[in-house]
C-alpha positions in Angstrom: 83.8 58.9 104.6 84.8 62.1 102.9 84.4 64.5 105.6 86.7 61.8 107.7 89.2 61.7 105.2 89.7 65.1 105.3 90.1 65.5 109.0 92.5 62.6 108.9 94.6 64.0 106.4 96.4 66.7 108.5 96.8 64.2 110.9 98.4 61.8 108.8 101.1 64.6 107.3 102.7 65.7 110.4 102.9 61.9 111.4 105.0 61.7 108.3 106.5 64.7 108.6 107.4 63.5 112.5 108.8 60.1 111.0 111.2 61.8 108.5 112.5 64.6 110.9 112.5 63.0 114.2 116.1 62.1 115.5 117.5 58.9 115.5 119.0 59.4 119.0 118.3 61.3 122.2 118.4 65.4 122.2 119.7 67.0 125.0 118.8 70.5 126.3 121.3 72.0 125.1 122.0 70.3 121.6 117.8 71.6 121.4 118.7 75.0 122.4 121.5 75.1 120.2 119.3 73.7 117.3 116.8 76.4 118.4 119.0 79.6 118.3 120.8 77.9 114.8 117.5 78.2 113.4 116.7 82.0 114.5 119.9 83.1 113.1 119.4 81.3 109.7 115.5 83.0 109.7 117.1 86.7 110.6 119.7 86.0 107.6 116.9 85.0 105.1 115.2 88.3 106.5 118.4 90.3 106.1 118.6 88.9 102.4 115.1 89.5 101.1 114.9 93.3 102.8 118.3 93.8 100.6 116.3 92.3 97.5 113.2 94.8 98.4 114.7 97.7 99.7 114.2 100.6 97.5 117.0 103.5 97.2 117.1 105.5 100.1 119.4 108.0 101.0 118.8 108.6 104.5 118.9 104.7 105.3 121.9 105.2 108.1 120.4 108.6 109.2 118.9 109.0 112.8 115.6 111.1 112.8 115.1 113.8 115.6 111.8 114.4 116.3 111.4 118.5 116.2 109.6 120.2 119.3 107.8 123.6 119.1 105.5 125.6 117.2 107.9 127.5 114.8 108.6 126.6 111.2 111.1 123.9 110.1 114.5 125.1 109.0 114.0 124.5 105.5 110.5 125.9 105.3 111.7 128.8 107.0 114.2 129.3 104.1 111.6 128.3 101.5 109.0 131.4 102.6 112.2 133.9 102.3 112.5 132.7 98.8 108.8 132.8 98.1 108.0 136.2 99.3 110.9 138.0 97.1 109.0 136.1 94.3 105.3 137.6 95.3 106.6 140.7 95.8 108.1 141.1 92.6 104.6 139.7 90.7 102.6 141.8 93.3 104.1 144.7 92.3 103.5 144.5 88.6 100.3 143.5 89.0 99.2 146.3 91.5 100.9 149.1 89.3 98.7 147.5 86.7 95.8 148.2 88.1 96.2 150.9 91.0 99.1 153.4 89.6 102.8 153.9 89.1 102.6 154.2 93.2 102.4 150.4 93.7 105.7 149.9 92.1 108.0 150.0 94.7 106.8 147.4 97.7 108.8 146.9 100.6 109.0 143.6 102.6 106.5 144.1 105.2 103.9 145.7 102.6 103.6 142.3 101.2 100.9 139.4 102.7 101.2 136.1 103.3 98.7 134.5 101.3 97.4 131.1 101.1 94.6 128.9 99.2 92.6 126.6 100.9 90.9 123.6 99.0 88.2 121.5 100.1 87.7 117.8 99.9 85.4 115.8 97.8 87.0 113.3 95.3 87.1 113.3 91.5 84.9 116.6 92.3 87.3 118.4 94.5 89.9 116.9 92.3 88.4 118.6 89.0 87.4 122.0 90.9 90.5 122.4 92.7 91.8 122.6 88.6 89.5 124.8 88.0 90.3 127.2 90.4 94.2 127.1 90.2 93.3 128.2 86.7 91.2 131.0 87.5 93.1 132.1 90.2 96.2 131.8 87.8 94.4 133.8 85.2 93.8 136.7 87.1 97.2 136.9 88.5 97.2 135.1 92.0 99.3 132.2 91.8 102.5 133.8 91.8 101.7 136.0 95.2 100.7 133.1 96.9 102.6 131.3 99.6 101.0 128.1 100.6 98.1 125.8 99.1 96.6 123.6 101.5 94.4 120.6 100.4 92.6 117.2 101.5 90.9 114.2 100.0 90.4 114.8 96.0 91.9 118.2 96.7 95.6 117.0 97.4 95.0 115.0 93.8 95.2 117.9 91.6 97.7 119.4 93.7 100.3 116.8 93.9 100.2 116.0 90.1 100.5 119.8 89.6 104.1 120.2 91.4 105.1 117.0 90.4 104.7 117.7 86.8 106.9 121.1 87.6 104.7 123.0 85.2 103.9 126.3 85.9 101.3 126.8 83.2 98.6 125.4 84.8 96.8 125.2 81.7 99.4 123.4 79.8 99.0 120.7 83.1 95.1 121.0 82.8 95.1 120.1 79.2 97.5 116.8 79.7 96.0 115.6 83.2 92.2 115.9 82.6 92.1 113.2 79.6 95.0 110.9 81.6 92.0 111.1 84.7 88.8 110.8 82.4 87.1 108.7 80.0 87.0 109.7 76.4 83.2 110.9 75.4 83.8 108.0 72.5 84.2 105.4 75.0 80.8 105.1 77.1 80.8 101.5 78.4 80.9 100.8 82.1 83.9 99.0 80.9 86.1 101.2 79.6 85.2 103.7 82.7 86.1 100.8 85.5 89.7 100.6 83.0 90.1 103.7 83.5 89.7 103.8 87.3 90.1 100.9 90.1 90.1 98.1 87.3 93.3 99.7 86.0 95.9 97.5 87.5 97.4 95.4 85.1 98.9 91.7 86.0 102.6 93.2 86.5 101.2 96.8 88.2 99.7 93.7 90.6 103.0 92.3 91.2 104.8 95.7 91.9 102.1 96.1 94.7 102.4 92.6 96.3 106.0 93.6 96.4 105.6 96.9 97.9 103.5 94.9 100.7 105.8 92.5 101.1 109.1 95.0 101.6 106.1 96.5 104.4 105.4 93.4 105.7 109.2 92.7 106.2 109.4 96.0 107.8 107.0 95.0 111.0 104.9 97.7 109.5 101.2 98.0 108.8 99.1 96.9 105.6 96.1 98.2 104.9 93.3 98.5 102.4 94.0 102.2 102.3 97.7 100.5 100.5 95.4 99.4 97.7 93.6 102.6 97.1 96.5 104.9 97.2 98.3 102.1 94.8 95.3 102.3 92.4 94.2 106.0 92.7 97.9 107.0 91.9 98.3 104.7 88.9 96.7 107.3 86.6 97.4 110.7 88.7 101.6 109.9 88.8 102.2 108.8 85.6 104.6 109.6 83.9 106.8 112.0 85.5 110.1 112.5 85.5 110.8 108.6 83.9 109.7 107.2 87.1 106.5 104.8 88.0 103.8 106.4 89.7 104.3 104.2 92.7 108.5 105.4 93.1 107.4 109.1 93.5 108.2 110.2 97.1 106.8 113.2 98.8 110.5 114.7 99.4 111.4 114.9 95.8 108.9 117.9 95.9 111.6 119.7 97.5 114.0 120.0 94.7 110.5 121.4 92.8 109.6 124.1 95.2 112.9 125.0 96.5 114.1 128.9 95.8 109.9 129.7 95.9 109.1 128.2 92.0 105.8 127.2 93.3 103.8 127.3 96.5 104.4 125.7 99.3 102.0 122.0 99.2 100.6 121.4 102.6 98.0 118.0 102.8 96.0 117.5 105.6 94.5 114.1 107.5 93.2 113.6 110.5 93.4 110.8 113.5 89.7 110.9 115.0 86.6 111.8 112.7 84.9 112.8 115.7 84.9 116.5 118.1 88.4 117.8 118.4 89.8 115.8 116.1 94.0 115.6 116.2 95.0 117.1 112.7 98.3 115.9 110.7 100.1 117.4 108.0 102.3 116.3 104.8 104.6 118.8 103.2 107.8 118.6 101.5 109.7 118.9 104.3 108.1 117.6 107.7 105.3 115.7 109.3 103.6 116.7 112.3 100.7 118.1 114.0 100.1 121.3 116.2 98.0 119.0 118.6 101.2 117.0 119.1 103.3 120.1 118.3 106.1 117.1 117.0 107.5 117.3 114.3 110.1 114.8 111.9 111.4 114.9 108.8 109.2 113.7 105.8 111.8 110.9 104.8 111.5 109.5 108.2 107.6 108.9 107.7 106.5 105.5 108.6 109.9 105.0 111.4 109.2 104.0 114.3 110.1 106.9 117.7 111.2 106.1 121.1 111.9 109.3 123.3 112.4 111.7 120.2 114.8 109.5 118.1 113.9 107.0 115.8 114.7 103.1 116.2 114.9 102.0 113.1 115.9 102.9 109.5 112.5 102.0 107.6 112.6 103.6 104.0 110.3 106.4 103.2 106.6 106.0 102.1 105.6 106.4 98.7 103.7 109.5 97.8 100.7 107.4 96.4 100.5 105.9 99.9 100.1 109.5 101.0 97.8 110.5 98.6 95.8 106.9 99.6 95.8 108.2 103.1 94.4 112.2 102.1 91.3 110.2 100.3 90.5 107.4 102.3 86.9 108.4 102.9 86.4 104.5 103.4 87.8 104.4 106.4 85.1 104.8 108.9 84.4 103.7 112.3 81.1 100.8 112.2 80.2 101.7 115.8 80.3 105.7 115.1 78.8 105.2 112.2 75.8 103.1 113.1 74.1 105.9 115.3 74.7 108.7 112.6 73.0 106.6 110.0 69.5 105.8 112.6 69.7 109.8 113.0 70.2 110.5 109.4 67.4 108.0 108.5 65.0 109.5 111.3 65.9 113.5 110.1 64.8 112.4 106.2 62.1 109.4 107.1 60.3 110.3 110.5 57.5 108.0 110.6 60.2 105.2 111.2 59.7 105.7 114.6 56.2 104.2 114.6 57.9 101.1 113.3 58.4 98.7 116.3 61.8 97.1 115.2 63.1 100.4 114.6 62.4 101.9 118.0 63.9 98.7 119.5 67.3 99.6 117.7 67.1 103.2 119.1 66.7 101.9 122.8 69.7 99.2 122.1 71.7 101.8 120.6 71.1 104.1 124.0 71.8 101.0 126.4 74.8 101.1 124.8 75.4 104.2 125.2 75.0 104.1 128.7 77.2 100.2 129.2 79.5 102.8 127.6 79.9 105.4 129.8 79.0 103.8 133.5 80.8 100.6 132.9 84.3 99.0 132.6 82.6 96.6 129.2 82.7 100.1 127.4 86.4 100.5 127.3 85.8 97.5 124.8 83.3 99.7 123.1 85.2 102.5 123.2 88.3 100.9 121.4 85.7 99.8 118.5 84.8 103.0 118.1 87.9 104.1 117.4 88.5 101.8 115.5 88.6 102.9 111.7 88.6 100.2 109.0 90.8 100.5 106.5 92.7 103.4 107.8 96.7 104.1 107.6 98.5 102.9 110.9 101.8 104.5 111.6 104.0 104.7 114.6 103.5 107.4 116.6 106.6 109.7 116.7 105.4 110.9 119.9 106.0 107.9 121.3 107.6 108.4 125.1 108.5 111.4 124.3 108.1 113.7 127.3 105.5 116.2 128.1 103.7 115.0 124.4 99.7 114.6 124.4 99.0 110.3 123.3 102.9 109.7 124.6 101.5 106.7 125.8 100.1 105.3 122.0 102.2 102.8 120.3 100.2 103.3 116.5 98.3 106.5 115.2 95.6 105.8 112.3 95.4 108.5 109.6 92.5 109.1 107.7 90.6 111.4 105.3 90.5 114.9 106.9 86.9 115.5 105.9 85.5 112.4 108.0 86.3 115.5 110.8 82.2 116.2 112.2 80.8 118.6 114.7 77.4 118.5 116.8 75.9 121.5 116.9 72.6 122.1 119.1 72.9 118.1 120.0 71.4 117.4 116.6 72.9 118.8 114.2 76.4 117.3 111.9 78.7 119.5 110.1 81.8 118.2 108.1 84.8 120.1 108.3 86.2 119.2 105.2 87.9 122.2 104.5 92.0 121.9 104.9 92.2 125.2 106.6 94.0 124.2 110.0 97.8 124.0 108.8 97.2 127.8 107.1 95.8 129.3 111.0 98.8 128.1 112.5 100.5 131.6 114.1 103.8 130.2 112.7 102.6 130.9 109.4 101.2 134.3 109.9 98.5 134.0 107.0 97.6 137.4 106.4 95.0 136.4 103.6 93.2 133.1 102.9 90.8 132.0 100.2 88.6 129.3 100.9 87.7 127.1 97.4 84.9 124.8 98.1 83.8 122.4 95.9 80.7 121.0 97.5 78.5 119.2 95.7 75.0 121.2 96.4 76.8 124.1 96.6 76.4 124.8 100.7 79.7 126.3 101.3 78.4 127.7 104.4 79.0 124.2 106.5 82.0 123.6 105.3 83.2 126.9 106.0 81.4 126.8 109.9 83.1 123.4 110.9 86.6 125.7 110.0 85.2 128.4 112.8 84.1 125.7 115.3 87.3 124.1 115.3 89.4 127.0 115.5 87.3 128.8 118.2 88.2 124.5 120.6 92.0 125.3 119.4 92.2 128.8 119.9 94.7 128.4 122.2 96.8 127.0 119.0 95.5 128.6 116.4 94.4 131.5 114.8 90.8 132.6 114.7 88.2 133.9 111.7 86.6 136.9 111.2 82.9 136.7 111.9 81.3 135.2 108.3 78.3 136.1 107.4 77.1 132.3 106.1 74.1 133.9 103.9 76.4 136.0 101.5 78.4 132.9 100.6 76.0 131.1 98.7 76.0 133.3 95.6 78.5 132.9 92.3 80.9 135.4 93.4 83.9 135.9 95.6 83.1 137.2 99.1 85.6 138.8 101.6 85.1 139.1 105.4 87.6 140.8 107.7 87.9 142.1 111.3 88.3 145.5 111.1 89.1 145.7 114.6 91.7 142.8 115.3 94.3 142.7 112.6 95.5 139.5 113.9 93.1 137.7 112.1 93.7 137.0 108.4 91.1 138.0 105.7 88.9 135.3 104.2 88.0 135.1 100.9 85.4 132.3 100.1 84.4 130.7 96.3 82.6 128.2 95.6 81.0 126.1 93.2 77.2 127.8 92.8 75.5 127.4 90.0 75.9 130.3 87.7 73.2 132.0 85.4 76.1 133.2 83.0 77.5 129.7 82.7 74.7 128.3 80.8 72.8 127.7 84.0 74.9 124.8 84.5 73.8 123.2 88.2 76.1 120.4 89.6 73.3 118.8 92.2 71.5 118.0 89.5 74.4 115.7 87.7 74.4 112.4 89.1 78.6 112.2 87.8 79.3 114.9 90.4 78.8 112.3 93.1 82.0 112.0 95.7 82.2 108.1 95.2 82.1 108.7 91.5 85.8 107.8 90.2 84.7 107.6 86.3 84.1 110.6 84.8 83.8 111.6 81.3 86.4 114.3 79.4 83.6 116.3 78.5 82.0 116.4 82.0 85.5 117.4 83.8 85.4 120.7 81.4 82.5 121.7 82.6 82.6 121.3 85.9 86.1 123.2 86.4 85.4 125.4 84.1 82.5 126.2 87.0 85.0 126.9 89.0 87.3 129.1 86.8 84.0 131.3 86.3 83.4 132.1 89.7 87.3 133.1 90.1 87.3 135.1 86.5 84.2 137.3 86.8 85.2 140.6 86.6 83.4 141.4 90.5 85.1 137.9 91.7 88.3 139.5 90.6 88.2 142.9 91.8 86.9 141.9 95.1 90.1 139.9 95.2 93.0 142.6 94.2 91.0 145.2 96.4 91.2 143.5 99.1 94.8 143.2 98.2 95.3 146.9 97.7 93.6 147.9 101.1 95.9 145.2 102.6 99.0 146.9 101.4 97.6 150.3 102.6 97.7 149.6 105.2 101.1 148.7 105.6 102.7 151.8 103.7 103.8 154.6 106.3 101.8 157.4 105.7 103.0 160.8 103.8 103.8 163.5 106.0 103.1 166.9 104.4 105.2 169.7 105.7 103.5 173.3 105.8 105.3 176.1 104.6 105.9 178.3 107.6 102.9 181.4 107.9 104.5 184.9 107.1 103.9 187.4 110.2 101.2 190.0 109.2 101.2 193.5 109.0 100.0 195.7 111.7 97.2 197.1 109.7 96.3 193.9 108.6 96.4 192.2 112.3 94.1 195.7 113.5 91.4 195.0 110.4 91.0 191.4 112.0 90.7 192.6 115.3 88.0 194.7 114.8 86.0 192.2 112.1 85.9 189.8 114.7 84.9 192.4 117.9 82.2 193.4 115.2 81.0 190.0 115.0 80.7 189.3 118.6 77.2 188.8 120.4 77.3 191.9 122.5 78.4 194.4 119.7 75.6 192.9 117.3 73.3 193.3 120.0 74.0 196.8 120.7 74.3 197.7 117.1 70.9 195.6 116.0 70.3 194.8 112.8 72.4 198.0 111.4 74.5 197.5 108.0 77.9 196.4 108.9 80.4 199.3 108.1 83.3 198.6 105.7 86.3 200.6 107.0 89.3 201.5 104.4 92.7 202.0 104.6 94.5 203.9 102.3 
């Protein structure tokens, strides 16, 4: 009786609802398309009202965006290197005349590099390491010669926080963001650490984000579960800056932060596909874009929707947390790509699994599928799940029928964390590219030095750095190439340098890492079970060590000189080289001329062989 009272029950409210709203007379067609389009209008108005409630300030709400073609730098960026490089080449000066002589005090323009930093990915670690380094790097005199910093997943939250705060002590920034991101060593309850990370939403931060989804929602635009993390990640990493909420900050206000060169240029990476050849995006203060695409649009017009270069609409600009939610999002993973991966990881560290029946059913399955995939029109289907990324950031594609433009054709674009980026090598083998190093090879940016900071966990830098090399070598068409690395020598506490002696073209690399370190109380990071990537609670205590790891390998006094060496020979290079003029011979006397004349007839083969071994005479002129 239940179970038929509750099927009835919808039934018997739209009878009643029917009763109560049905006419009392006839409708025509027209009065019932008049009703209809009465209706829509009063809907679009209630739309028009609540996106007028929601709609945050945004200055560049009755501005068209262009889409930007081409491979060269943006205007403003253009302007903002200028500005930089006066800056570096008044702190490379003082700091090479420091250490190298009085000669090194007068640089001109071309005698100075372009040099960038290049972080690696792997949350709260890569988040704590990246602080480490920009403090080592800042001790020792680097900061200020640098041009761009390039990051990704944990990477890109130190970085942000670090121009945002518009601090350029570094250490001052360290010493007020580490205890805002940790727990306190007096608080050791699983409580107080899930506070302090995705628990830390209070009831009105909640409202505030059902509101940011609803202004979305209102938009046509995407929600996603990378919305949430990006919401929650930022609530401690944005905090109180300039009097706003973490959630207000926008990505453009950097540019009032790095204009006339006070810091380097921020550049965050994502990618589109975590699989080979993988489309690569990038953030900065200025622009959004990709060399695949090479399209480009403004950063305020992030999130608009393109048609044939121009934008259609006037959608307000995404947050920075969104951003930042979209740099991490390590969640968002393909099942179907993933399923295979995992039977080959499981078979690599478990082998007798293969004796198991079951299990050898599921690898047949997964090759059928395989092949439905590849011979038949069902594995377009299979295909699309493939692609298919849970949780990832869906934008519009500003490439969108925009002429002669790779993916012209694709309405949506779905951005994800640039480390998810893998690489086959010998059929078997999977290496991560989760190194941001694509924006800094761009030829646009004529990176004359690089320094790769990674921050892997087990301290194999090697990969990381390899899955760089195999990507540039497919894009080499686009991008600029690495020296040959020697993958051995990188595995050691100490800064290594590899160059091309013979193509200038391609920039020095310079690659740190986090190795374990006899001279920092043997202190190994494998074997702490809080370095973990998926490990957002970390104690105050246990973020000190673990950048101060990466401070050490940057301060050692063979780390350093390595660094400004290479630095020195750079700049030789440049420098004209010093012509020395000869004072003119004086013409000799005739006596003098005649003495040489007959020293060297004396010397010759057929006078020593007439004369023998006779005593030479000595002649005399008075």
């Amino acid at each position: 009786m239940n179970k038929l009272r509750i099927r009835a029950t919808p039934l018997l409210i739209l009878f009643t609802l029917n009763l109560f709203l049905a006419p009392l007379h006839r409708i025509t067609a027209q009065e019932n398309i008049t009703r209809f389009f009465s209706i829509s209008s009063a809907i679009q108005r209630l739309k028009e009202k609540l996106l007028a409630q929601f709609k945050p300030k945004d200055a560049h709400s009755h501005q068209v965006a262009i889409v930007r073609r081409g491979r060269e730098l943006a205007p403003e960026e253009a302007i903002f290197v200028g500005d930089r490089k006066t800056r570096a080449r008044r702190f490379m000066q003082a700091e090479l005349s420091k250490r190298y002589g009085e000669e090194y005090n007068s640089l001109s323009e071309r005698e100075v590099p372009t040099i960038g930093i290049c972080f690696s990915g792997g949350g709260y670690r890569a988040m704590f390491a990246t602080i480490g380094y920009l403090r080592g790097l800042n001790q020792i005199g680097l900061i200020d010669t640098a041009t761009y910093v390039s990051s990704l997943s944990g990477s890109s939250w130190a970085l942000a926080p670090w121009i945002l705060s518009n601090q350029q002590s570094i250490d001052q920034f360290a010493e007020q963001f580490i205890p805002k991101v940790t727990i306190d060593d007096r608080d050791g309850e699983i409580k107080e650490a899930l506070r302090k990370t995705f628990a830390s939403n209070s009831k009105r931060d909640l409202l505030r984000f059902m509101k940011i989804i609803i202004t979305k929602k209102l938009y046509g635009q995407s929600v996603a579960l990378v919305d949430y993390f990006g919401f929650t990640i930022s609530n401690p990493l944005l905090s109180g800056y300039h009097g706003k909420r973490f959630f207000q900050h926008k990505l453009s206000d950097l540019q009032r932060i790095v204009d006339r060169g006070a810091f380097p240029l921020p550049i965050f990476a994502c990618n589109e596909q975590p699989v080979d050849g993988a489309t690569w995006f990038e953030f900065t203060p200025y622009e959004f874009g990709s060399h695949n695409y090479q399209a480009y649009i403004p950063i305020w017009s992030f999130g608009r929707r393109f048609k044939r270069g121009r934008s259609t609409d006037t959608d307000p600009e995404q947050s920075l947390s969104y951003i930042l939610g979209i740099s991490g999002s390590g969640f968002s993973y393909s099942f179907v790509s993933a399923v295979p991966e995992v039977i080959d990881r499981l078979v690599s560290f478990f082998p007798y699994l293969l004796k198991l029946r079951k299990f050898r059913i599921i690898k047949e399955i997964l090759a059928y599928l395989w092949e439905i995939k590849r011979e038949t029109s069902t594995g377009q289907l299979l295909s699309e799940l493939e692609q298919y990324k849970f949780g990832a950031a869906r934008i519009a594609n500003p490439a969108y029928k925009l002429p002669f433009a790779p993916y012209a054709n694709e309405k949506t674009l779905q951005l994800s964390d640039g480390g998810q980026v893998l690489f086959t090598v010998n059929g078997y083998k999977v290496i991560t590219h989760n190194f941001a190093s694509v924006p800094l090879l761009q030829p646009q940016r004529a990176l004359d030095i690089i320094i790769m900071c990674d921050s892997d966990r087990n301290g194999v830098a090697g990969e990381h750095l390899r899955a760089s090399v195999l990507y540039a070598e497919q894009q080499k068409h686009r991008l600029k190439q690495f020296p040959i690395i020697d993958y051995t020598a990188i595995n050691q506490p100490v800064v290594r340098v590899f160059k091309d002696k013979k193509d200038p073209t391609k920039p020095i690399i310079l690659s740190a890492a986090c190795i374990p370190d006899s001279s920092y109380d043997s202190y190994n990071p494998a074997q702490c079970n809080y370095t973990e990537t998926l490990n957002f609670a970390w104690f105050q205590h246990e973020a000190i060590q673990y950048s101060g790891l990466a401070q050490q390998i940057i301060n050692k006094r063979e780390s350093e000189e390595v660094i400004w060496r290479t630095i020195k020979e750079w700049v030789d290079t440049k420098r004209p080289r010093k012509i020395v003029i000869k004072p003119p011979k004086q013409p000799e006397s005739p006596k003098k001329k005649g003495v040489r004349r007959f020293a060297r007839k004396a010397r010759s083969p057929t006078t020593l062989a007439r004369w023998g071994n006779r005593p030479t005479r000595h002649f005399h002129y008075v």
